[in-house]
C-alpha positions as a Markdown table, in Angstrom:
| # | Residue | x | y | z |
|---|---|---|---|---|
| 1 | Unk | 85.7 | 36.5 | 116.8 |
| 2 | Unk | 89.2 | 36.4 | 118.3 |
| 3 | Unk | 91.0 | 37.0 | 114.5 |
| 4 | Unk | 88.6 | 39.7 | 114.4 |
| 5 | Unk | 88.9 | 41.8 | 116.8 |
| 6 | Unk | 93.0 | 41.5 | 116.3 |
| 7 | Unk | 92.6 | 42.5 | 112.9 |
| 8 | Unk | 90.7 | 45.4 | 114.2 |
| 9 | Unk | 93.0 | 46.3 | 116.8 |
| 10 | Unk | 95.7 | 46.1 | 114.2 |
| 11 | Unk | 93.9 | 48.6 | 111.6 |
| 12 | Unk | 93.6 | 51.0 | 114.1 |
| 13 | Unk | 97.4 | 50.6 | 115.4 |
| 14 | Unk | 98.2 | 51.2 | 111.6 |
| 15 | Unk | 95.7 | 54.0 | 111.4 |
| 16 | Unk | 97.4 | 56.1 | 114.9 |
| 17 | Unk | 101.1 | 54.9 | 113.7 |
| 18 | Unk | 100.2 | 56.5 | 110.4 |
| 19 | Unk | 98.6 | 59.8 | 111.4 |
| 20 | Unk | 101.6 | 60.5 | 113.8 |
| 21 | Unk | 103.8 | 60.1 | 111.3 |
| 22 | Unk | 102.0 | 62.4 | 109.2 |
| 23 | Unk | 101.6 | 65.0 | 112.0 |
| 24 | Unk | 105.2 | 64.5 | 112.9 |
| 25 | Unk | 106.6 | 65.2 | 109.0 |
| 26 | Unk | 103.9 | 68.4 | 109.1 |
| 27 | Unk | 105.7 | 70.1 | 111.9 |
| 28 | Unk | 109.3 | 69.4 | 110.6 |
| 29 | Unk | 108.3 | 70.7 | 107.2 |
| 30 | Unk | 106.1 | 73.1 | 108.6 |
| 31 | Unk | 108.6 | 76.3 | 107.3 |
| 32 | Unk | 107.5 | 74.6 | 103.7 |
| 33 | Unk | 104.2 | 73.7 | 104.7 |
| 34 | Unk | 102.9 | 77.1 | 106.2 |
| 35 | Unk | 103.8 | 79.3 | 103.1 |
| 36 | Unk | 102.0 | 76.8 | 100.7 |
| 37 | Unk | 98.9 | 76.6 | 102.9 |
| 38 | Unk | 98.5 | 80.3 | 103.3 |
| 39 | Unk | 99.0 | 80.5 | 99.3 |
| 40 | Unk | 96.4 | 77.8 | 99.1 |
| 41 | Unk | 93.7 | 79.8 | 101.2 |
| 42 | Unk | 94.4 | 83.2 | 99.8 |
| 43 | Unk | 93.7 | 81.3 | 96.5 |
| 44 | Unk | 90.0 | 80.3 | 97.8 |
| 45 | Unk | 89.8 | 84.1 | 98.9 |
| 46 | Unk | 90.6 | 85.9 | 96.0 |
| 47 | Unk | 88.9 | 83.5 | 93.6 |
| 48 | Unk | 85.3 | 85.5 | 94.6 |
| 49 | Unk | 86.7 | 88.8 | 93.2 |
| 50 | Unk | 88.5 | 87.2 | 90.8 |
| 51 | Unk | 85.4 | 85.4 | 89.2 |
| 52 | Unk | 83.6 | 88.8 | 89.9 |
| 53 | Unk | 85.7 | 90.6 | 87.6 |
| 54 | Unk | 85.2 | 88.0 | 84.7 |
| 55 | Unk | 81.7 | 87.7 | 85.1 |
| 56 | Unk | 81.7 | 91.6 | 84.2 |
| 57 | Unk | 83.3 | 91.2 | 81.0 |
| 58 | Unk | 87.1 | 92.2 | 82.5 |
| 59 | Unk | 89.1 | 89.2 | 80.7 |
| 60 | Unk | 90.8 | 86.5 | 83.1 |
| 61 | Unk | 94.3 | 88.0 | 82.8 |
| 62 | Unk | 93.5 | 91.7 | 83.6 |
| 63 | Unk | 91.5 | 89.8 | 86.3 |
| 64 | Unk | 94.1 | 88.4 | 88.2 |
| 65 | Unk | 96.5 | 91.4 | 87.6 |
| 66 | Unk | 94.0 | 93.4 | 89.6 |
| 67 | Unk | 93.2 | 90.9 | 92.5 |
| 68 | Unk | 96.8 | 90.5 | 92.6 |
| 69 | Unk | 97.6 | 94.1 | 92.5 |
| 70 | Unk | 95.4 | 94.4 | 95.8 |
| 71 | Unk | 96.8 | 91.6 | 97.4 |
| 72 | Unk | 100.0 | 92.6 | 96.6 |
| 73 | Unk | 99.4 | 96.3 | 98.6 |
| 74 | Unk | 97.6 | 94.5 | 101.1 |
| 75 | Unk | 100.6 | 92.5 | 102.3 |
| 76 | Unk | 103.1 | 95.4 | 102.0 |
| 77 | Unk | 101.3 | 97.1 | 104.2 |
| 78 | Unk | 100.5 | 95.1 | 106.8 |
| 79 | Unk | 104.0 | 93.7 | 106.8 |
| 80 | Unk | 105.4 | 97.1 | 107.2 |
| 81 | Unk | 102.7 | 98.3 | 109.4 |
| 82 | Unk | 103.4 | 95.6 | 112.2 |
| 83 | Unk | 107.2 | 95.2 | 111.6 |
| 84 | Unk | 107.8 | 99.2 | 112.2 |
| 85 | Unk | 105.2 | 99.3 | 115.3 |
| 86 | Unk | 106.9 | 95.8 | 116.9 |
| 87 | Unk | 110.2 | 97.4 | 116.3 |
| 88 | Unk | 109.2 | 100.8 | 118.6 |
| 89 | Unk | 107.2 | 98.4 | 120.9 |
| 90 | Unk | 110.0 | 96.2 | 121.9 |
| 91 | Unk | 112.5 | 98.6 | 122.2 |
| 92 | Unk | 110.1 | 100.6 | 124.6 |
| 93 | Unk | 108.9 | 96.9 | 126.5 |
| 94 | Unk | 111.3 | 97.2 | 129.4 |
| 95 | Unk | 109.6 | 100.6 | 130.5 |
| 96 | Unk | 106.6 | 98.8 | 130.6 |
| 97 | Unk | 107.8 | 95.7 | 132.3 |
| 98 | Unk | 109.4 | 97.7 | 135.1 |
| 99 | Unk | 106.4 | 99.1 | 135.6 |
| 100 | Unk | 104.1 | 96.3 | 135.4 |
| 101 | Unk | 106.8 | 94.7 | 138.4 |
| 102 | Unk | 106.4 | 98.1 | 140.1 |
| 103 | Unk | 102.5 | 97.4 | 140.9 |
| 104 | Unk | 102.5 | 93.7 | 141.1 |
| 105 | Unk | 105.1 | 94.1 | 144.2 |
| 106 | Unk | 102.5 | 97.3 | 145.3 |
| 107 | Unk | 99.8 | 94.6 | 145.0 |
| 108 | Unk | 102.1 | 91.8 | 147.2 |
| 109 | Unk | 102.7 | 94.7 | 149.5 |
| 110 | Unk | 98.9 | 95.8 | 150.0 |
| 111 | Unk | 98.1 | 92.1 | 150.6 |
| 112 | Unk | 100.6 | 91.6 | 152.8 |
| 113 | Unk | 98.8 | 94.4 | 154.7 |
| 114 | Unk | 95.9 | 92.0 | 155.2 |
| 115 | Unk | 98.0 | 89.4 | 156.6 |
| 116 | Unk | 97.3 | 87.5 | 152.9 |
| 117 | Unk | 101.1 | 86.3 | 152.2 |
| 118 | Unk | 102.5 | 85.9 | 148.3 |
| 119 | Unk | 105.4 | 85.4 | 147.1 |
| 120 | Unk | 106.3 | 88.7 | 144.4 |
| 121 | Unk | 108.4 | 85.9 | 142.5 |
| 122 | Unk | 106.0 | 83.1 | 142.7 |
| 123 | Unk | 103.2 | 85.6 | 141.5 |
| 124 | Unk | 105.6 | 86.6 | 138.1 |
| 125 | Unk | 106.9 | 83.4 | 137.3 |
| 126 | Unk | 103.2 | 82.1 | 136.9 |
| 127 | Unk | 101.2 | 84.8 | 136.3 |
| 128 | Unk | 103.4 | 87.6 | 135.1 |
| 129 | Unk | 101.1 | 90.0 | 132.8 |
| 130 | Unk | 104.2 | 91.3 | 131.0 |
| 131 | Unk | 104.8 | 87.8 | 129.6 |
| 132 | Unk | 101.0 | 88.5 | 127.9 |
| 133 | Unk | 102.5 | 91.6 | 126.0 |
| 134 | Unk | 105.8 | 90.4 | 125.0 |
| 135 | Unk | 103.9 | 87.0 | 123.3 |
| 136 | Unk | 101.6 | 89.2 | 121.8 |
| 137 | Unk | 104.5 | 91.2 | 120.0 |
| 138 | Unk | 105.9 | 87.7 | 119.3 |
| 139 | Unk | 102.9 | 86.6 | 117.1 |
| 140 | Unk | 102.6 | 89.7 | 115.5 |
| 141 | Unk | 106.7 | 89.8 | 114.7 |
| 142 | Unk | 106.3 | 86.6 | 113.3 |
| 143 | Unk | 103.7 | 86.9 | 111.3 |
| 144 | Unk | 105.4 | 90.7 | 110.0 |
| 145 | Unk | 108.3 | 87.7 | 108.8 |
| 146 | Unk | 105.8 | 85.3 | 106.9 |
| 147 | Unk | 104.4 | 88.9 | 105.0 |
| 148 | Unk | 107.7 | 90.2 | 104.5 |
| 149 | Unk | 109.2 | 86.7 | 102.7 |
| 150 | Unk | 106.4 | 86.7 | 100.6 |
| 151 | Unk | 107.5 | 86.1 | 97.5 |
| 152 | Unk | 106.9 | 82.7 | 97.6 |
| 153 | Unk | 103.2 | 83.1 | 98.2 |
| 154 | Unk | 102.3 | 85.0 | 95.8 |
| 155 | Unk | 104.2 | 83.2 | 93.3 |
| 156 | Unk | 102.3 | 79.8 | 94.5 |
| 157 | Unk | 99.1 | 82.2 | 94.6 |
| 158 | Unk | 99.4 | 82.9 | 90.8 |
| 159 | Unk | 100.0 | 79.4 | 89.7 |
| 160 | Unk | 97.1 | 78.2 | 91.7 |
| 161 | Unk | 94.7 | 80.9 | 90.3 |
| 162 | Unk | 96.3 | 79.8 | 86.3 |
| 163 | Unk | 95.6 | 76.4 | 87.1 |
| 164 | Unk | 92.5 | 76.7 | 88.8 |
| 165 | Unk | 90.8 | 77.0 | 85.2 |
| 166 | Unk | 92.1 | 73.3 | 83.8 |
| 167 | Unk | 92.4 | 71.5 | 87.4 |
| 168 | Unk | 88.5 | 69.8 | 86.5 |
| 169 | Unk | 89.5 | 68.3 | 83.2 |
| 170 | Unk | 92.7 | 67.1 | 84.6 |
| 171 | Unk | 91.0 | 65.5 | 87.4 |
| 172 | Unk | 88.3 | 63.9 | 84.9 |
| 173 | Unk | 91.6 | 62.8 | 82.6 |
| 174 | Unk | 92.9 | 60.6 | 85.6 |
| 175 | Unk | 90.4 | 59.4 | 87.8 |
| 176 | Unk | 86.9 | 57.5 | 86.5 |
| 177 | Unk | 84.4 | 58.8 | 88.4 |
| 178 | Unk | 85.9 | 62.4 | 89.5 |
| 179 | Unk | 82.0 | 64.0 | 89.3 |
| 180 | Unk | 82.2 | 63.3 | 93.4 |
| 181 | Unk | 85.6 | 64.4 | 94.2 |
| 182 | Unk | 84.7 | 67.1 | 92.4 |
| 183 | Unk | 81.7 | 68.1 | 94.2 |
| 184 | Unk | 83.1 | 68.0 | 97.6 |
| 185 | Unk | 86.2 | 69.6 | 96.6 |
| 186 | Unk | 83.6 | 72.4 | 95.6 |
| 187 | Unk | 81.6 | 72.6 | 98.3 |
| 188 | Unk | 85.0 | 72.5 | 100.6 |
| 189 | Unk | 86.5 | 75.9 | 98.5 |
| 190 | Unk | 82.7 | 77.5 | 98.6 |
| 191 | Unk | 82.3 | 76.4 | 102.6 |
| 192 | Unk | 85.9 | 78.0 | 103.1 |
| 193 | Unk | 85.7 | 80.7 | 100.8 |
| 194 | Unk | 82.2 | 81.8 | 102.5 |
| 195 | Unk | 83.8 | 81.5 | 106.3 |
| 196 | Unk | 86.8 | 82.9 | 105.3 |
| 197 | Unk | 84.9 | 86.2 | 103.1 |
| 198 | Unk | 82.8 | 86.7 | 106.0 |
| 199 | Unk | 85.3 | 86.7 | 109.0 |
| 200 | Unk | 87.8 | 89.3 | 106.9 |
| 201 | Unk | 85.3 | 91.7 | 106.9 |
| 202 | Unk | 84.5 | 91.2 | 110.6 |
| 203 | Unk | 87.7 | 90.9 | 112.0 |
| 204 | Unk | 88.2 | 94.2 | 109.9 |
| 205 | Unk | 85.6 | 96.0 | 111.8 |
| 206 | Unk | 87.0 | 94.2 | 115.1 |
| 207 | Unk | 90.1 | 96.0 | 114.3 |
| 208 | Unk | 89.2 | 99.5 | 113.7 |
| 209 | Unk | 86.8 | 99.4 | 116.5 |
| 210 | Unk | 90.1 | 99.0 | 118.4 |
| 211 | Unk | 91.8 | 101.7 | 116.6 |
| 212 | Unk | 89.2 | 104.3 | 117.6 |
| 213 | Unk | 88.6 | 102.9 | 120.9 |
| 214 | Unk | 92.1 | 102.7 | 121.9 |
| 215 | Unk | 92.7 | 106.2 | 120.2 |
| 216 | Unk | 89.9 | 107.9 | 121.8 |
| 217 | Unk | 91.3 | 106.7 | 125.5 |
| 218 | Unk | 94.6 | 107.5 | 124.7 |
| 219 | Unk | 96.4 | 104.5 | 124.5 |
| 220 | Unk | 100.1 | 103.7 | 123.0 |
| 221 | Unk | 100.2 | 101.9 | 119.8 |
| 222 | Unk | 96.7 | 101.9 | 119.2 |
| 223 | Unk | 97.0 | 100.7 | 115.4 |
| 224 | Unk | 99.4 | 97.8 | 116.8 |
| 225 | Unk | 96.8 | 96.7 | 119.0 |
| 226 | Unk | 94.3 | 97.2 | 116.0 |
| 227 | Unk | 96.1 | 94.6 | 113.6 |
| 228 | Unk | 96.1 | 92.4 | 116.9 |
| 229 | Unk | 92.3 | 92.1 | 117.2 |
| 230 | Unk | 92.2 | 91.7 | 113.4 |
| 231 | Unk | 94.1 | 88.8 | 113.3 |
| 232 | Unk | 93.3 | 86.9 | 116.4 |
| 233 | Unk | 89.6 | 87.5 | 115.2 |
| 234 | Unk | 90.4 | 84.7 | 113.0 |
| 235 | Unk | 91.1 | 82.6 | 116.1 |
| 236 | Unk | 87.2 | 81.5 | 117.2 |
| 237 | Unk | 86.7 | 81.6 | 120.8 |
| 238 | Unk | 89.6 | 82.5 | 122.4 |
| 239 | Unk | 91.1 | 84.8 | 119.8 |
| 240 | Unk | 89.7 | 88.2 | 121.0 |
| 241 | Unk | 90.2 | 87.3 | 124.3 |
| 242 | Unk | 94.1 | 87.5 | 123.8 |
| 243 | Unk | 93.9 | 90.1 | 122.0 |
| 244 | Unk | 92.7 | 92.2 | 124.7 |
| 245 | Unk | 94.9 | 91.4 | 127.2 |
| 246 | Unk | 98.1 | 92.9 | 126.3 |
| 247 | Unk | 96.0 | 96.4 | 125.8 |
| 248 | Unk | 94.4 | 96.2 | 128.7 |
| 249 | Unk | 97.8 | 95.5 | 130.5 |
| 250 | Unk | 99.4 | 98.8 | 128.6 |
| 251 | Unk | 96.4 | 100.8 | 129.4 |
| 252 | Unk | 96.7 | 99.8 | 133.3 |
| 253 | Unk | 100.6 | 100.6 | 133.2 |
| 254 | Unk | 100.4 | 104.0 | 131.0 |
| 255 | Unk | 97.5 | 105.3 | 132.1 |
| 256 | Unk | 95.6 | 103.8 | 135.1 |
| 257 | Unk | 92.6 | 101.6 | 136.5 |
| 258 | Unk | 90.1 | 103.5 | 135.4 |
| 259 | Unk | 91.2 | 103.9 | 131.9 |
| 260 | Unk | 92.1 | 100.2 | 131.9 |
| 261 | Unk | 88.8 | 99.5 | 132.3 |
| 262 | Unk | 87.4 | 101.3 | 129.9 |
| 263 | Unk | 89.4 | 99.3 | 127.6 |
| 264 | Unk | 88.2 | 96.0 | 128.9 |
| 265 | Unk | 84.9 | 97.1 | 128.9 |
| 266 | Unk | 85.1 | 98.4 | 125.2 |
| 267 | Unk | 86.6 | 95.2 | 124.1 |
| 268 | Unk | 83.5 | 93.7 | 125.7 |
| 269 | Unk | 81.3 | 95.8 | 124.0 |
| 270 | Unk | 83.0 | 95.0 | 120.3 |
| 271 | Unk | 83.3 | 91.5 | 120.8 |
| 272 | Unk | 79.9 | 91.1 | 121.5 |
| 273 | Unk | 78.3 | 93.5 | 119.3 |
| 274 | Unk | 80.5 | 91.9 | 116.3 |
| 275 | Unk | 80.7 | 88.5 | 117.6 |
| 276 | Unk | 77.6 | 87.8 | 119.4 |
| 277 | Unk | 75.1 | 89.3 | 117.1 |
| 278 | Unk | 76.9 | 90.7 | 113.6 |
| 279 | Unk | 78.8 | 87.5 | 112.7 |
| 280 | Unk | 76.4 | 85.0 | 113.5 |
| 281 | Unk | 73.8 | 86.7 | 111.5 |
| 282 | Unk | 75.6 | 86.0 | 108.4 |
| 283 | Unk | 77.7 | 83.0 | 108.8 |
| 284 | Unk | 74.8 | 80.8 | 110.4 |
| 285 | Unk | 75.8 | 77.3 | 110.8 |
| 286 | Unk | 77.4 | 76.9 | 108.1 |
| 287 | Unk | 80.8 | 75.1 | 109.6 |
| 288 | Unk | 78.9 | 72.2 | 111.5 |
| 289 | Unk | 82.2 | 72.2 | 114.1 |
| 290 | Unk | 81.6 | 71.4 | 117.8 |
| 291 | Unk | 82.8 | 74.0 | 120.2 |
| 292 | Unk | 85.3 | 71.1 | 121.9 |
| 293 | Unk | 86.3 | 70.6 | 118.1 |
| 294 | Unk | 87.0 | 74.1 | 117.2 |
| 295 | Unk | 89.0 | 74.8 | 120.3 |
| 296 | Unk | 91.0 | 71.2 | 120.0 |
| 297 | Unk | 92.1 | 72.3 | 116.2 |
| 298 | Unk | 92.8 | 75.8 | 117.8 |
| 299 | Unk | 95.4 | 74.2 | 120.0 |
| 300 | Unk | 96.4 | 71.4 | 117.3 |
| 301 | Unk | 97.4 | 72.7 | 114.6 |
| 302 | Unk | 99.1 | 76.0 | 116.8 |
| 303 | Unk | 101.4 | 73.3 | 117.5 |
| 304 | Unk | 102.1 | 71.9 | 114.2 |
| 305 | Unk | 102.2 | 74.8 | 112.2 |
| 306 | Unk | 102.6 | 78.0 | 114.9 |
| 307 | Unk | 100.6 | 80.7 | 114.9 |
| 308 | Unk | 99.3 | 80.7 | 111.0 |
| 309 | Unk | 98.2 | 77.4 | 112.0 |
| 310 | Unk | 96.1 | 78.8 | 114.9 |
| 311 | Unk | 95.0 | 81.5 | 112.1 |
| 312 | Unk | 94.4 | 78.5 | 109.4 |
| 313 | Unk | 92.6 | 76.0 | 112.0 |
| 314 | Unk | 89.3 | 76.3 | 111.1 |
| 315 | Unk | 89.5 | 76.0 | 107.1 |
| 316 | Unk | 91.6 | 73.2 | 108.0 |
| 317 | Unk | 89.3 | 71.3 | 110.2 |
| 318 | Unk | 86.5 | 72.1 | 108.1 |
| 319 | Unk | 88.4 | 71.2 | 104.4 |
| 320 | Unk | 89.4 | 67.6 | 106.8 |
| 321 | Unk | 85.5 | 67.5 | 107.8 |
| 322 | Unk | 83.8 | 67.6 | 104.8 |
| 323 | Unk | 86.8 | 65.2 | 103.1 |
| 324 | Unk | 85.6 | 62.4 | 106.0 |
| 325 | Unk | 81.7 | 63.3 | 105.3 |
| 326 | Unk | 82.2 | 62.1 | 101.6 |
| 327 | Unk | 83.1 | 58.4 | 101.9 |
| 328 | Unk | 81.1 | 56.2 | 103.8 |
| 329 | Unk | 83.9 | 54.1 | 106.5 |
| 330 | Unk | 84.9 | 57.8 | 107.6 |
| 331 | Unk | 81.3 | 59.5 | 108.2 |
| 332 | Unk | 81.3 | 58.5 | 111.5 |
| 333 | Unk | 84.6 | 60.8 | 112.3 |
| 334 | Unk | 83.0 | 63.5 | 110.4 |
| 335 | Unk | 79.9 | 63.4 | 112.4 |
| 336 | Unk | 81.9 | 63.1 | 115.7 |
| 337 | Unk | 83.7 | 66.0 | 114.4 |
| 338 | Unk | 80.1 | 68.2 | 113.9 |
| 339 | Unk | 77.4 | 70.0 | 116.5 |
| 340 | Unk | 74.7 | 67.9 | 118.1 |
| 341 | Unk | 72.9 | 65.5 | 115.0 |
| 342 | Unk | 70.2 | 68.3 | 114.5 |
| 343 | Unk | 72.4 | 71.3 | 114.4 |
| 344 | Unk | 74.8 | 69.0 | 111.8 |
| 345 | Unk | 71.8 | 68.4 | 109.7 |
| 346 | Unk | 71.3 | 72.0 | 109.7 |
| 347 | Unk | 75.0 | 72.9 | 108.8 |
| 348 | Unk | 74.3 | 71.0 | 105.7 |
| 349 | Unk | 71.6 | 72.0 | 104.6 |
| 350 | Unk | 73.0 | 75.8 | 104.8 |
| 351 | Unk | 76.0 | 75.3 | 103.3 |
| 352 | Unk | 76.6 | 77.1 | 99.5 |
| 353 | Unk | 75.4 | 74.4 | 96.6 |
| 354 | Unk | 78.1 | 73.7 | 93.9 |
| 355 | Unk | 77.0 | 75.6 | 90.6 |
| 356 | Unk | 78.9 | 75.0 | 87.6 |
| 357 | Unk | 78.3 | 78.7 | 86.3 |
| 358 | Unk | 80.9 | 80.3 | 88.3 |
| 359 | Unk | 78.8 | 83.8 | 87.6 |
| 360 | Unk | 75.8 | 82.1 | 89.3 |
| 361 | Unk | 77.5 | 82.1 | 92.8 |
């Protein structure tokens, strides 16, 4: 029993020592890594249109010329879109931080009033709301970089889609029985495919909710903001959340209390309209992730890959899920990994069955 248990205790020594060392290699190569995992999951998006088109009659080539087209537009604009409006916002942010300082020492003051004593530069150095905009504009500057260099993505997006076609028959060529790597390698591309289809179109809506919300109050860079709540609305849980905060904060500064609630409570209304009732409606329980499990990867892989990681951390856990689920000694991670047993049983069951006629999807 003694040898055992060492041998155990070994195996999982070799097991930790092995995944730090693969985490560790992730984030130094993670300016390689990021570009060829967004090119990976922009593959799984585009391949819906893409078989779309050829199940139409529209040959494969002309196909991808036209997702591609689209994609191509897409990025331009967004990358220009947030690098212009970062660019006027940070050259503008001082104004704002002065002022934000202005009515956090007001505040200290009227406190101070009721005999309630803070120090001004203990209350900015831990909770100084103009840190909040200024990392907002970070992750949005960062991510206008990763659009701008894209060449490389689309490039890896193009061979990706070519090889898509003869990956199957390679895979039989090599391996002896590849029908079950197959098969989860499906369902992981459908499962991701499906969450990833369904939260673009309502982090779209998220986002020009904002737009018009923040237009019709009258706030500054209202389409900045917009592309803000479009992309944290990829982030589960906390994502909209941040999102709000720096507009709120602008709202309070340029225009007032009352007005900067107004946006707070219009957020509120969005997010709970669109995430509450709209998004659940459609995706179901199709990702089988604990709550604890979705905000862990949130906060992983943010700090192995930065913020495309935090974007990216759902696919990823789930593509890492239902890889675990399909051999036997690593089920028990997998289910660890999922809701309660019922709610799991449930995610299954709902989740898109492999076809082999892509035009059956």
């Amino acid at each position: 029993m003694g040898n055992e248990a060492k041998v155990l205790t070994g195996s999982v020594l070799v097991s930790l020592a092995a995944f730090v060392i693969v985490v560790a290699g992730m984030k130094l190569a993670s300016a390689l890594l990021v570009p060829f995992l967004l090119a990976v999951f922009i593959s799984i998006l585009v391949a819906a249109p893409y078989d779309w088109l050829q199940c139409r009659g529209v040959p494969a080539g002309v196909a991808l010329l036209l997702v591609l087209t689209v994609l191509v537009v897409a990025m331009i604009l967004l990358g220009s879109l947030i690098g212009s409006s970062v660019q006027d916002f940070t050259s503008t942010f001082p104004v704002y931080e002065t002022r934000l300082r202005e009515m956090i020492n007001a505040l200290v003051n009227w406190l101070e009033g009721y005999r309630i004593h803070i120090s001004s530069e203990l209350l900015s150095n831990y909770a100084d709301p103009g840190k909040a905009m200024k990392m907002a504009a970070d992750v949005l500057g960062s991510l206008g970089n990763m659009l701008t260099n894209s060449f490389l993505i689309l490039v890896t997006v193009v061979f990706i889609m070519l090889e898509a076609a003869s990956f199957p028959d390679k895979w039989r060529a090599g391996h002896d029985n590849a029908d079950a790597s197959l098969q989860r390698f499906s369902t992981t591309a459908k499962t991701i495919n499906q969450y990833m289809g369904i939260k673009m179109l309502t982090s779209l809506a998220t986002g020009l909710a904002v737009v018009i919300l923040l237009g019709v109050i009258g706030v500054d860079y209202a389409v900045l903001w917009g592309v803000l709540a479009f992309l944290l609305n990829f982030i589960p849980n906390i994502g909209s959340i941040i999102a709000a905060i720096p507009a709120v904060l602008l709202a309070l500064v340029q225009l007032g209390m009352a007005q900067a609630l107004a946006v707070a409570s219009g957020y509120l209304v969005i997010n709970i309209a669109i995430g509450t009732f709209l998004e659940p409606r459609f995706m179901g329980k199709g990702l089988g992730l604990s709550v604890l499990v979705v905000f862990l990867s949130l906060v992983f892989w943010g700090w192995v890959l930065g913020p495309v990681g935090m974007l990216l951390s759902v696919p990823l856990t789930i593509a890492i899920k239902i890889a675990l689920e399909g051999e036997t000694e690593t089920r028990w991670m997998a289910i660890l990994l999922g809701p309660k047993v019922e709610e799991a049983n449930e995610a299954v069951a709902d989740r898109p069955q492999t076809d082999d006629a892509s035009c059956g999807r």
